[in-house]
N, C-alpha and C positions, 0 to 999 in steps of 0.2 A: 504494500500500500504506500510506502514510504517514496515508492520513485513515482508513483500517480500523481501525490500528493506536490514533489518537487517540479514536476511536468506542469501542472495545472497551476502554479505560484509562478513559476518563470513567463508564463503566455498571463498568466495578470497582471503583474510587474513588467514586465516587458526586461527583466533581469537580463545582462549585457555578463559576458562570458570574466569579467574581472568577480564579479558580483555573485557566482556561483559558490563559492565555497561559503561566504558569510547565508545567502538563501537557503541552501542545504541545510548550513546549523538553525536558522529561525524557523524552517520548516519540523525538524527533530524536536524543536520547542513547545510549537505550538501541538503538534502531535501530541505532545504528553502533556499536556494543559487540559488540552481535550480530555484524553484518557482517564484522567486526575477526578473529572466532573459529572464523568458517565455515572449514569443512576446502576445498583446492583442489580447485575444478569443481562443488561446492557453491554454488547462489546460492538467494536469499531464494527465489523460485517454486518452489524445487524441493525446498521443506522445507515443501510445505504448508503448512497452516493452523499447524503448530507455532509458525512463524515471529512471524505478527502475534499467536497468541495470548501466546509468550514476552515478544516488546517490549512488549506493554500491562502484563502482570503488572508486567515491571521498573519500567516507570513511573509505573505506581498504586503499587509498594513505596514508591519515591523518596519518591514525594507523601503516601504515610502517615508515614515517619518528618519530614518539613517541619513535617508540621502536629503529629507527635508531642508535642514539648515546648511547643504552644499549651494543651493543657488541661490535663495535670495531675492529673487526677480519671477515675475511673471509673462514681459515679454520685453522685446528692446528692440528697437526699429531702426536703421541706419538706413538713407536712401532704400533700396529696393531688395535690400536684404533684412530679412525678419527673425528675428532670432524667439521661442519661446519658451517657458518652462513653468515650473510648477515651484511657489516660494512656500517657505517653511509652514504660514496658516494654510496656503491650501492640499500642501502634502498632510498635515495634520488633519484637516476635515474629512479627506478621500480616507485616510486610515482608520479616523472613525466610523464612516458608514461603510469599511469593509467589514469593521468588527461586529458591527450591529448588525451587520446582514450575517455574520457566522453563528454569532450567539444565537437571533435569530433559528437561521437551520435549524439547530443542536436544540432549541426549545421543548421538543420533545423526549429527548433523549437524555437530559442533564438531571442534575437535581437542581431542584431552586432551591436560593438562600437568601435570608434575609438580615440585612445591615439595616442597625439601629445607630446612629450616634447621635451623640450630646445628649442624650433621653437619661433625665438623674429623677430618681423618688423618691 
């Protein structure tokens, strides 16, 4: 599952062959994040395609906010050359709603948990 997973994180990212070894490890991450949260009797096969599509998202998010604060800029225009990218808020936005759409997926498959803070009695 692990090279599906890697497969389907490099075609969301559009991960460039320097970037494949750091991919690989946030892929292996996000795998066991996943795994971590599977409800009991629950395994990776048995959540379908959810599964490997959820760890790629996680690991293309990872790899957009990495590269986030390499650019900077959103686009830059000199005469008739256009140059664009993607600056640290909007790699951070896209990484959030890759992650909300993984949690998403995995919704039936996880446990829910529920955080309380600041609640004093």
């Amino acid at each position: 599952m692990s090279d599906e997973i890697l497969r389907l994180a490099k075609t969301l990212s559009g991960a460039s062959e320097q970037e494949s070894e750091l991919l690989e490890t946030l892929c292996a991450a996000a795998e066991d994040s996943l795994r971590t949260k599977l409800r009991q009797g629950i395994t990776q096969q048995s959540c379908a395609a959810a599964y490997p599509c959820a760890a790629a998202m996680l690991a293309a998010a990872s790899l957009l906010e990495c590269r986030g604060g390499q650019g900077g800029f959103s686009s830059f225009t000199a005469g008739t050359v256009s140059v664009s990218g993607m600056s640290a808020a909007e790699a951070g936005a896209s990484a959030d709603q890759l992650r909300r759409e993984a949690w998403r997926l995995m919704e039936p498959y996880v446990n829910e948990s529920f955080l309380f803070c600041g609640v004093r009695g």
